[in-house]
N, CA, C and O atoms as a CHARMM CRD file, in Angstrom:
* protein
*
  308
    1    1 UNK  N    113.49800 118.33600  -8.46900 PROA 1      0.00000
    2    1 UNK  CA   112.50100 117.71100  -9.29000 PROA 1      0.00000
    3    1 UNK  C    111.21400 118.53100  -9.16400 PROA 1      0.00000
    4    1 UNK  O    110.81400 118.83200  -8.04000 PROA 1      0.00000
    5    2 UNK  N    110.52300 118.92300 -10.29800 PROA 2      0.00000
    6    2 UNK  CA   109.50500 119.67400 -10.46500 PROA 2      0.00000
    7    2 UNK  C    108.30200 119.17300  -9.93900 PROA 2      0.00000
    8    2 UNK  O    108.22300 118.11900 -10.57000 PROA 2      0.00000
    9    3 UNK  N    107.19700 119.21400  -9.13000 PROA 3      0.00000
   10    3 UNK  CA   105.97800 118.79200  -8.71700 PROA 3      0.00000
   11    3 UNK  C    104.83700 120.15500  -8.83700 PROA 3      0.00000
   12    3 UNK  O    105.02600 121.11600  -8.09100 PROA 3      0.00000
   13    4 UNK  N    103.72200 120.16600  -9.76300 PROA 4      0.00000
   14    4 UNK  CA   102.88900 121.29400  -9.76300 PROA 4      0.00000
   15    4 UNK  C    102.00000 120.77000  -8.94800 PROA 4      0.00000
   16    4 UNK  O    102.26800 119.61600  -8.61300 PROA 4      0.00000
   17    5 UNK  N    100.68800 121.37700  -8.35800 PROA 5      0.00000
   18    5 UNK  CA   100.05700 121.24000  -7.60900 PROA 5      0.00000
   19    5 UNK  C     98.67900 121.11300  -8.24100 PROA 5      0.00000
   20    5 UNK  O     97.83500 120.49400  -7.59300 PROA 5      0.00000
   21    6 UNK  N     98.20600 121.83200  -9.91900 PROA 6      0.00000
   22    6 UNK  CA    97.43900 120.88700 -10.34600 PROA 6      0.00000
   23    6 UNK  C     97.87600 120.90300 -11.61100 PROA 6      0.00000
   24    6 UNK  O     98.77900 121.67800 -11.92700 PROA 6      0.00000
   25    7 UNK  N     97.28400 120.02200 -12.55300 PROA 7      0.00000
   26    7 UNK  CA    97.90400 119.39200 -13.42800 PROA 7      0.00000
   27    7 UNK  C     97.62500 120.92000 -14.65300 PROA 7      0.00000
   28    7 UNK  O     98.40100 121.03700 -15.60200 PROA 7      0.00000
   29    8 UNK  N     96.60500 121.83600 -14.47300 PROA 8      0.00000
   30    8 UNK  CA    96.61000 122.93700 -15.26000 PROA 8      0.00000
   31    8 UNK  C     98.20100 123.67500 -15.23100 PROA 8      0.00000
   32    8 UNK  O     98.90500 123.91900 -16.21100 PROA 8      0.00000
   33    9 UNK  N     98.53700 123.96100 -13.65500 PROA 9      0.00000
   34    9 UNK  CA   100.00300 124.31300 -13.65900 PROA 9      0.00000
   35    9 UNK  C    100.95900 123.53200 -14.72800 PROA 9      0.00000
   36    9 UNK  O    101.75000 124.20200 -15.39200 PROA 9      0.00000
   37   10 UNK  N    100.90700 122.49800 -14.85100 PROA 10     0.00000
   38   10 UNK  CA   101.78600 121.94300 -14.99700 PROA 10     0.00000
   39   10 UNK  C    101.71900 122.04000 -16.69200 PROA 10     0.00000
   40   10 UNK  O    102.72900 122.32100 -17.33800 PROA 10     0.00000
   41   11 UNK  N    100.51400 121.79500 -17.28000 PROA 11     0.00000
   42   11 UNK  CA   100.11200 121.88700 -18.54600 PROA 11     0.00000
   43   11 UNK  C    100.65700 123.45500 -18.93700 PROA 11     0.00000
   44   11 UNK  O    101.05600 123.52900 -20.09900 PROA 11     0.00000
   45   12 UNK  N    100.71300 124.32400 -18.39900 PROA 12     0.00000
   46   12 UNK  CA   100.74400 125.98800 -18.58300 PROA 12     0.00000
   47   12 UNK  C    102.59500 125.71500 -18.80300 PROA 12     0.00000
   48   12 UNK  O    103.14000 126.09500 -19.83900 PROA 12     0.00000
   49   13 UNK  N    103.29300 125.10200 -17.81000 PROA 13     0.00000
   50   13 UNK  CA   104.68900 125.03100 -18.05100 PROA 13     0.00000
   51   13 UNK  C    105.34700 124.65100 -19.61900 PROA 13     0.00000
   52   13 UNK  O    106.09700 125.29100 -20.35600 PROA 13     0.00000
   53   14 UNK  N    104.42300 122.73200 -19.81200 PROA 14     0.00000
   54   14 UNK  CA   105.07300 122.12300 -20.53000 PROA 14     0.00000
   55   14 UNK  C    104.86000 122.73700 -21.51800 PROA 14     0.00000
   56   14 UNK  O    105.75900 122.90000 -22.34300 PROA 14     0.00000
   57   15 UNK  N    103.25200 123.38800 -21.74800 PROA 15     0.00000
   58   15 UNK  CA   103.21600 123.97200 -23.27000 PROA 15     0.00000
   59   15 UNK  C    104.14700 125.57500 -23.32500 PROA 15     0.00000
   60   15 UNK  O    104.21200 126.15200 -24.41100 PROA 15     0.00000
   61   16 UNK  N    104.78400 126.15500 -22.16000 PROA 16     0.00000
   62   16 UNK  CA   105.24500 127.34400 -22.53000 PROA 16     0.00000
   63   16 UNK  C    106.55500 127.98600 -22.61100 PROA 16     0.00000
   64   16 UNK  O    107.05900 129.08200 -22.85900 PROA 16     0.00000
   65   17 UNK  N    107.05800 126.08300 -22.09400 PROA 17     0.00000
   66   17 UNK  CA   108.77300 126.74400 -21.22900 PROA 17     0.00000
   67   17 UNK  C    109.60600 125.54400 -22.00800 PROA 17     0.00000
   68   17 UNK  O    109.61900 124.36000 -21.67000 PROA 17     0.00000
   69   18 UNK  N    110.30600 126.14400 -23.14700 PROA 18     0.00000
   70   18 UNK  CA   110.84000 125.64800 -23.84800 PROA 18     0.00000
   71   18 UNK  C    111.95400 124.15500 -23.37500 PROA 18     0.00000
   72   18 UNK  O    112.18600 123.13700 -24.02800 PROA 18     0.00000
   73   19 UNK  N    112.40000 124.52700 -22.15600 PROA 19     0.00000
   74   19 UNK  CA   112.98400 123.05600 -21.29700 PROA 19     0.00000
   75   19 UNK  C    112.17700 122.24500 -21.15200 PROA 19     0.00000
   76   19 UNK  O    112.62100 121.10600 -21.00700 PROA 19     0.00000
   77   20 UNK  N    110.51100 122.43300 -21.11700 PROA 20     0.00000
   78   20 UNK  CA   109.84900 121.32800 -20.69800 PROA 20     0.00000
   79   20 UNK  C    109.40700 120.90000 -21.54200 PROA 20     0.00000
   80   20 UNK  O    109.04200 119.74700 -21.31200 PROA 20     0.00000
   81   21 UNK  N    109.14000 121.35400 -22.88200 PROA 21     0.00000
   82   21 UNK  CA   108.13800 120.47100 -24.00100 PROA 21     0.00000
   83   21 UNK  C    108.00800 119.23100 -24.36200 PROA 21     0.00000
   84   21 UNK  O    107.06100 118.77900 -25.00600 PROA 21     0.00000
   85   22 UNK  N    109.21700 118.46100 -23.85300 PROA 22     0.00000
   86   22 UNK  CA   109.02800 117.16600 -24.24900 PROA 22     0.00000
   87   22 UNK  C    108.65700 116.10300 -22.81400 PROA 22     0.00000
   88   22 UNK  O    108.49800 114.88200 -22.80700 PROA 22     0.00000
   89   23 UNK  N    108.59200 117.19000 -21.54300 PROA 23     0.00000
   90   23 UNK  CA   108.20100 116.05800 -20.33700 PROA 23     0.00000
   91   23 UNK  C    106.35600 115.66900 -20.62700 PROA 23     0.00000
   92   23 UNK  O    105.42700 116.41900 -20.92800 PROA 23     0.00000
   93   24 UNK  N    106.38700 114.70600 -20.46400 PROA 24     0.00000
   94   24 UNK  CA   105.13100 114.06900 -19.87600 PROA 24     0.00000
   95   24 UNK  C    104.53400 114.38200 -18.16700 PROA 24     0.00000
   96   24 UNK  O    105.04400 114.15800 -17.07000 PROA 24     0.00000
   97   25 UNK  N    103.34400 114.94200 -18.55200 PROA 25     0.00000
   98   25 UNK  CA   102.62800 115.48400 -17.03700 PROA 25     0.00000
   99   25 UNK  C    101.77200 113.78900 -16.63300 PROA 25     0.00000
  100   25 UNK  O    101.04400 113.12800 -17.37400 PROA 25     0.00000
  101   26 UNK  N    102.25100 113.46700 -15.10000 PROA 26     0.00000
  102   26 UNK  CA   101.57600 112.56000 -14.86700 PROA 26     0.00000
  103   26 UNK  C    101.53100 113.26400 -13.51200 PROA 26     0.00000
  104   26 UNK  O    102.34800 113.96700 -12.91800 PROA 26     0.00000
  105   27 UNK  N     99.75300 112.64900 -13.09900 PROA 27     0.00000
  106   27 UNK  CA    99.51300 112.57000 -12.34100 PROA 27     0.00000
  107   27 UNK  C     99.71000 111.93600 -11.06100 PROA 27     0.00000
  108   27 UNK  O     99.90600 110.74000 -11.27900 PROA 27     0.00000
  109   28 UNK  N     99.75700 112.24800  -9.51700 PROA 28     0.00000
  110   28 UNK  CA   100.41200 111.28200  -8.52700 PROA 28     0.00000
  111   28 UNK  C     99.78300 111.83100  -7.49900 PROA 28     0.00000
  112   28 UNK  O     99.84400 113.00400  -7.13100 PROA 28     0.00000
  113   29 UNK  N     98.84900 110.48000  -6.79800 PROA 29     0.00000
  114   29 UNK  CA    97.79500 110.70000  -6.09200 PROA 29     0.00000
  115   29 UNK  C     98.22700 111.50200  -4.74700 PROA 29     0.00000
  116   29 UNK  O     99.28600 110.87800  -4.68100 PROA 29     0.00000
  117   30 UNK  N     98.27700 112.14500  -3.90500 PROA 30     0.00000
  118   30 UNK  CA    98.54400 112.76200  -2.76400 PROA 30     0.00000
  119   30 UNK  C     99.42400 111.78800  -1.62100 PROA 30     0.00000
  120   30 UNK  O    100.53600 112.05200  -1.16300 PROA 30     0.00000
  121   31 UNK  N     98.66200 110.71600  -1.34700 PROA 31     0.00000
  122   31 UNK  CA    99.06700 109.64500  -0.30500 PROA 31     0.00000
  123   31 UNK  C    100.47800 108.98600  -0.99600 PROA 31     0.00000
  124   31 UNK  O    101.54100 108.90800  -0.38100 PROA 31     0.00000
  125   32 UNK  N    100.30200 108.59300  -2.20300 PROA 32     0.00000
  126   32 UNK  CA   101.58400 108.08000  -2.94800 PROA 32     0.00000
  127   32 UNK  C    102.79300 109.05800  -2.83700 PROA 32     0.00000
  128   32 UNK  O    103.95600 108.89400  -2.46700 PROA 32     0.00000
  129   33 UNK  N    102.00500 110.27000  -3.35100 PROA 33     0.00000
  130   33 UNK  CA   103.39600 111.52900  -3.01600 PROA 33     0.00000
  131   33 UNK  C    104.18700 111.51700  -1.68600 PROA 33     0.00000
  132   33 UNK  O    105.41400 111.60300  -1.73400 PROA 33     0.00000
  133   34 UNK  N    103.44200 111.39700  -0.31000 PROA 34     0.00000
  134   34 UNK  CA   103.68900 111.75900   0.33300 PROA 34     0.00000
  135   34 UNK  C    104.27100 110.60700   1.18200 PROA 34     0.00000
  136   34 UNK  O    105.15300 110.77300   2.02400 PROA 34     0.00000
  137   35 UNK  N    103.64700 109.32100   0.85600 PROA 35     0.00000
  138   35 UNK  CA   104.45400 107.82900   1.63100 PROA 35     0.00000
  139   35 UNK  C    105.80900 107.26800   0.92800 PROA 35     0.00000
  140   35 UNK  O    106.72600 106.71400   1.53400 PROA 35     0.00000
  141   36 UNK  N    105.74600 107.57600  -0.77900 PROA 36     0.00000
  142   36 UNK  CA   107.02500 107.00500  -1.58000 PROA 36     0.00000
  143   36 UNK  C    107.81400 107.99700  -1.96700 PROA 36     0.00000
  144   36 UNK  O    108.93800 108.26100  -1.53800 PROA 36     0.00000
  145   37 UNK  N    107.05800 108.66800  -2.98200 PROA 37     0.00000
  146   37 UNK  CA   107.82400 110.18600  -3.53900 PROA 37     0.00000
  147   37 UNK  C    108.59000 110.83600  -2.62700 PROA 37     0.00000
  148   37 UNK  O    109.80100 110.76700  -2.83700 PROA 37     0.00000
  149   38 UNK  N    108.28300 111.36500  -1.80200 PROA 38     0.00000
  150   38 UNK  CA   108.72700 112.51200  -0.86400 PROA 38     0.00000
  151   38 UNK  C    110.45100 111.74000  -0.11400 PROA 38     0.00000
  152   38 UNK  O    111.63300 112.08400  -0.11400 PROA 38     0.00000
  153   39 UNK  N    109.72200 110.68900   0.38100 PROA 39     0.00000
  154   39 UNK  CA   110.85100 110.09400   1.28300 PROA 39     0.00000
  155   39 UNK  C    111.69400 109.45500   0.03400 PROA 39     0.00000
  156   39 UNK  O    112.90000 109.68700   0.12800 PROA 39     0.00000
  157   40 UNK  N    111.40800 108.89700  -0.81400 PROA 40     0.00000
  158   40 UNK  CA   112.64400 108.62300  -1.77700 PROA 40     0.00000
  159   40 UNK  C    113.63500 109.65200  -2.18300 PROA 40     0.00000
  160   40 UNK  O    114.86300 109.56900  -2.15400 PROA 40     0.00000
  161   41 UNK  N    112.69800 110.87500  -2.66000 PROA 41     0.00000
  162   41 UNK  CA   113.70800 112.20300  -2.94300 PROA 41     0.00000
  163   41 UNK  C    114.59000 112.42800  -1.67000 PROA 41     0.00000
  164   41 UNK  O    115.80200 112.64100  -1.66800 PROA 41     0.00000
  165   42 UNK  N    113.66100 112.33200  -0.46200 PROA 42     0.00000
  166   42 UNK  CA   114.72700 112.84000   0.45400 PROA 42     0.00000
  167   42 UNK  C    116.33400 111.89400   0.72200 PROA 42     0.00000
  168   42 UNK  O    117.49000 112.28000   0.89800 PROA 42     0.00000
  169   43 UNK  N    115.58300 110.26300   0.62800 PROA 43     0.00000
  170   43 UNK  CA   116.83600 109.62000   0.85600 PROA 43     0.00000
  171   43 UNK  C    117.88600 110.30000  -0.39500 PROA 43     0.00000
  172   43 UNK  O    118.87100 111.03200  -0.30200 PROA 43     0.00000
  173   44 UNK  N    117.44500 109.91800  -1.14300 PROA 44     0.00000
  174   44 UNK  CA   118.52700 110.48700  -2.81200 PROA 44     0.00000
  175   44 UNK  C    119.05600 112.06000  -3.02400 PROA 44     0.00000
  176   44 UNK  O    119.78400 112.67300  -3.80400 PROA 44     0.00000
  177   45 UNK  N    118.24900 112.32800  -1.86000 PROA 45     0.00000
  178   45 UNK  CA   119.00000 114.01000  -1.23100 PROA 45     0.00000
  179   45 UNK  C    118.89800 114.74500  -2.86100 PROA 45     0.00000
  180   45 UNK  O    119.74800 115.03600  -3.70300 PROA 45     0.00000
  181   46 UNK  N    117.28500 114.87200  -2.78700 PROA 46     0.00000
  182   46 UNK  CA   116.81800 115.69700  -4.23400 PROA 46     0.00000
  183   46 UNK  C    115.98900 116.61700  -3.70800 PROA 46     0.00000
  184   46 UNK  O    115.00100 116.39300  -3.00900 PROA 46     0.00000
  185   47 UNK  N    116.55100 117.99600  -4.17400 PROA 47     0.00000
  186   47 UNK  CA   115.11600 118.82500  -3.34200 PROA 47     0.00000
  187   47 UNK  C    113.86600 118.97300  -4.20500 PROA 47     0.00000
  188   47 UNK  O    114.41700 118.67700  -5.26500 PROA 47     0.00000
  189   48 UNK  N    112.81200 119.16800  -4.49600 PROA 48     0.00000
  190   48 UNK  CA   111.93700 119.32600  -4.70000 PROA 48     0.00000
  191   48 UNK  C    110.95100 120.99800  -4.54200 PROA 48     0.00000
  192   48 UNK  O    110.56200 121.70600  -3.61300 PROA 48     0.00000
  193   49 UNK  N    110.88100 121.02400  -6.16600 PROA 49     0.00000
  194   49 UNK  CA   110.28400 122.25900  -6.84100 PROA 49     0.00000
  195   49 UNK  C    109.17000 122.49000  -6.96200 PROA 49     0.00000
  196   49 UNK  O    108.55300 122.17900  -7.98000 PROA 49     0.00000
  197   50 UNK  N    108.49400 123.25500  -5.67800 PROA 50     0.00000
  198   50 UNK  CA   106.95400 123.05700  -6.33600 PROA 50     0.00000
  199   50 UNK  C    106.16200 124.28600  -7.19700 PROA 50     0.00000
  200   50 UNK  O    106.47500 125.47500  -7.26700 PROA 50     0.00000
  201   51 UNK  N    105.17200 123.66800  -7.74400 PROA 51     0.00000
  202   51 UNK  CA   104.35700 125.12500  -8.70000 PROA 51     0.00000
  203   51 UNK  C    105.85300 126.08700  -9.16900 PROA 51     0.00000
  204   51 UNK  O    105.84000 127.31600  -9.08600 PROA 51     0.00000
  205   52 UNK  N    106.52100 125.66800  -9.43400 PROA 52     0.00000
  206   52 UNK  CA   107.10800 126.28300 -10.80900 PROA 52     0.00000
  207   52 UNK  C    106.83900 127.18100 -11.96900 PROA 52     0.00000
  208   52 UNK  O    106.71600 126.70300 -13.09600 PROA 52     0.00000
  209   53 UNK  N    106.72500 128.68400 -11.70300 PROA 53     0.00000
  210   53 UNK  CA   105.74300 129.17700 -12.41200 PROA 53     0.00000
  211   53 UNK  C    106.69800 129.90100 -13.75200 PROA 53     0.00000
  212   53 UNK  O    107.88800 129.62000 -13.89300 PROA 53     0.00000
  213   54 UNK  N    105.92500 130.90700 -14.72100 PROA 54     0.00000
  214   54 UNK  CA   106.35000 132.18100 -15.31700 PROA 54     0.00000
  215   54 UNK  C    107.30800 131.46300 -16.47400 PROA 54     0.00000
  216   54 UNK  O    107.42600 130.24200 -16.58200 PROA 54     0.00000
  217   55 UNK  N    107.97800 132.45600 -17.33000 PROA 55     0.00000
  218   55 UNK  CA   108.45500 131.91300 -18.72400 PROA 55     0.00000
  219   55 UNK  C    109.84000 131.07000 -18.57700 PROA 55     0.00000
  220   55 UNK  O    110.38900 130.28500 -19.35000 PROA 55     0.00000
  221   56 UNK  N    110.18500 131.53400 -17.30100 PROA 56     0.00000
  222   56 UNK  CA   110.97400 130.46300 -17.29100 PROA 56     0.00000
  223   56 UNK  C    111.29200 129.04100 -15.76600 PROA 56     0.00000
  224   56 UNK  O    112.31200 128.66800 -15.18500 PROA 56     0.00000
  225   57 UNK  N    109.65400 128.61400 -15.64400 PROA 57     0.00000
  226   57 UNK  CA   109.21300 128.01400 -15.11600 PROA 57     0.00000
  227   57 UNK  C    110.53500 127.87100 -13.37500 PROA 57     0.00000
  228   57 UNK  O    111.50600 127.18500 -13.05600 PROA 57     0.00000
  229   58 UNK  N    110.00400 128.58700 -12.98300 PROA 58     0.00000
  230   58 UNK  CA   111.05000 129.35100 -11.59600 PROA 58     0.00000
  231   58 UNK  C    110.49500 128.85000 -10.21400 PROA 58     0.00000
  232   58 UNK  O    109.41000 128.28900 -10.06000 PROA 58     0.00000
  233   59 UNK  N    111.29800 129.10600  -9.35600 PROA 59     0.00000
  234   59 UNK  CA   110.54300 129.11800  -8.00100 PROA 59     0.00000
  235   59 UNK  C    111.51100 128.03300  -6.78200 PROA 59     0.00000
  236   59 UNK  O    112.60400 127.51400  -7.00900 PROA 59     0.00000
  237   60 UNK  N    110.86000 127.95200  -5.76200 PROA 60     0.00000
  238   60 UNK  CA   111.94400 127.39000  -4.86600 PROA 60     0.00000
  239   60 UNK  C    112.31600 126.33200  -4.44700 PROA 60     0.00000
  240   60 UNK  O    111.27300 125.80900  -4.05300 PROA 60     0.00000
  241   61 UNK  N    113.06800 125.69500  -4.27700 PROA 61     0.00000
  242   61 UNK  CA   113.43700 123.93800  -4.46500 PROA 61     0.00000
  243   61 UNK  C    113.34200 123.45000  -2.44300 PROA 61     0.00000
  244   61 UNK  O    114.26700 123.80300  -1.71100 PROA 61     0.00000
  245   62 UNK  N    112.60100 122.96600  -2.09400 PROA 62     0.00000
  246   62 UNK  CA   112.50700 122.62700  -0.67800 PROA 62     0.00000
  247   62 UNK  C    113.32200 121.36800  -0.38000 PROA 62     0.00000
  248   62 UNK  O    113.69400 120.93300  -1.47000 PROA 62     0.00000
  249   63 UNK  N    113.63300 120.81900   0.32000 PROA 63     0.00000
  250   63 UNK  CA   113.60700 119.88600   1.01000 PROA 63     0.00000
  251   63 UNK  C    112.57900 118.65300   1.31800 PROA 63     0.00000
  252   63 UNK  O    112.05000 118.86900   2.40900 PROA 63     0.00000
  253   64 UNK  N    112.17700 117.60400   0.81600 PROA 64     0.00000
  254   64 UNK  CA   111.18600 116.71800   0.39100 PROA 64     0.00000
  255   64 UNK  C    110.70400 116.73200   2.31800 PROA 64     0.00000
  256   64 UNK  O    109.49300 116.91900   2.44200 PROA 64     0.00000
  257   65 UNK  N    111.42300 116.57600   3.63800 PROA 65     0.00000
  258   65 UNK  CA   111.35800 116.31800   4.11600 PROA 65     0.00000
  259   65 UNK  C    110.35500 117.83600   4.92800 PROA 65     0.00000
  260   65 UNK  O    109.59700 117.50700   5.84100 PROA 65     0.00000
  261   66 UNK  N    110.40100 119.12600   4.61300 PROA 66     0.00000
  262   66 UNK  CA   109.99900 120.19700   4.59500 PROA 66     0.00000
  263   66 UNK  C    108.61800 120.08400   4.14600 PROA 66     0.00000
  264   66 UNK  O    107.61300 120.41300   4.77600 PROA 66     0.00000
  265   67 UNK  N    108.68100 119.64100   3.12300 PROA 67     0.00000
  266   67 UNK  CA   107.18900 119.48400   2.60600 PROA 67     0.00000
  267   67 UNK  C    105.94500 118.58100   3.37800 PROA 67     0.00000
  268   67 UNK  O    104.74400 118.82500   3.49500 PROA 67     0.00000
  269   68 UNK  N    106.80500 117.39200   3.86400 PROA 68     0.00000
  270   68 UNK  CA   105.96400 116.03800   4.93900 PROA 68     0.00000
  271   68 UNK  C    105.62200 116.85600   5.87000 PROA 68     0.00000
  272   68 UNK  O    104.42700 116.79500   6.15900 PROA 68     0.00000
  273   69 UNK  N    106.76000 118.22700   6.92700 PROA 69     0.00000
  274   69 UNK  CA   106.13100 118.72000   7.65300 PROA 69     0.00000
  275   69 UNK  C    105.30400 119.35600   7.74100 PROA 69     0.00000
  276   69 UNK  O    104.39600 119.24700   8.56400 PROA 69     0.00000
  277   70 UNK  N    105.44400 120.30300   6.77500 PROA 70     0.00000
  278   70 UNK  CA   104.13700 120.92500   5.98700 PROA 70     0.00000
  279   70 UNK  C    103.11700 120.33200   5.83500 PROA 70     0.00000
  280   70 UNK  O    102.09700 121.00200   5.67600 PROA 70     0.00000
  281   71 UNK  N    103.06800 119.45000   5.83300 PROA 71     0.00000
  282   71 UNK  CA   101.71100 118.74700   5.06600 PROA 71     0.00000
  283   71 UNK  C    100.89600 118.27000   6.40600 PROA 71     0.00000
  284   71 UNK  O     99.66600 118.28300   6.45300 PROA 71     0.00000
  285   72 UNK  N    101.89700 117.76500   7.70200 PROA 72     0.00000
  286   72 UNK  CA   101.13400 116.79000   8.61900 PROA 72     0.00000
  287   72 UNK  C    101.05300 118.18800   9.45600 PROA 72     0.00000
  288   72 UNK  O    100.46500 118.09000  10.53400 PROA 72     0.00000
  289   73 UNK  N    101.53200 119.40600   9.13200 PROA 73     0.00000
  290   73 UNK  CA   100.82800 120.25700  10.02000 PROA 73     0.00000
  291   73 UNK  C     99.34300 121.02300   9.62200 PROA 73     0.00000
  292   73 UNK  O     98.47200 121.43500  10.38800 PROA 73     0.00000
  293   74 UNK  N     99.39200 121.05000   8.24700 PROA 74     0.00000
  294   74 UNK  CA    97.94400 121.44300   7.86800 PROA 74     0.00000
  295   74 UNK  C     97.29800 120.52200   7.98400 PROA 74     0.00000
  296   74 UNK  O     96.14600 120.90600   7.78400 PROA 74     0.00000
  297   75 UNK  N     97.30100 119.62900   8.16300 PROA 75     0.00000
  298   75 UNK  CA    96.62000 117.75800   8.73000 PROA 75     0.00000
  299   75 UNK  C     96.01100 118.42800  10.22900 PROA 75     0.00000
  300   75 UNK  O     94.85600 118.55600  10.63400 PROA 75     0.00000
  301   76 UNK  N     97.10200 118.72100  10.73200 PROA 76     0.00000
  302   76 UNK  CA    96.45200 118.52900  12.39100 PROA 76     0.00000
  303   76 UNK  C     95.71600 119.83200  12.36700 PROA 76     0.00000
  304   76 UNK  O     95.46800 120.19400  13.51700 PROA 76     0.00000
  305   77 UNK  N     95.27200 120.67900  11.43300 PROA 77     0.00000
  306   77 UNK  CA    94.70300 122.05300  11.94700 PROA 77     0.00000
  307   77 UNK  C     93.49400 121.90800  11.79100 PROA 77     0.00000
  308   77 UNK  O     92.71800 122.81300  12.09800 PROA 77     0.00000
């Protein structure tokens, strides 16, 4: 599942990458991402795509649970 990091990314995709033209970009506050989003994908064993870039909106699919660590380690720095 695709997640950009700001909503310009994401606008640059839908208007350029012919798979996406018909998604809707919504916004999703940080804390929500990271208490519901994240751990739901992980239970449903979905990896998660972030900043998705270039014409054919590319890049690397993580592990939802990869990302929480990520996140609570730039937290503690």
């Amino acid at each position: 599942m695709p997640f950009w990091s700001l909503m310009t990314r994401a606008e640059r995709i839908v208007s350029s990458v012919a798979a996406y033209k018909d998604f809707q970009i919504v916004s999703i506050p940080l804390d929500e991402w990271r208490s519901k989003w994240l751990p739901g994908l992980e239970q449903d064993r979905i990896l998660v795509g972030v900043n998705w870039s270039g014409s054919r909106a590319t890049g690397f699919d993580v592990a939802p649970s990869a990302i929480l660590d990520s996140l609570s380690v730039r937290e503690s720095l």
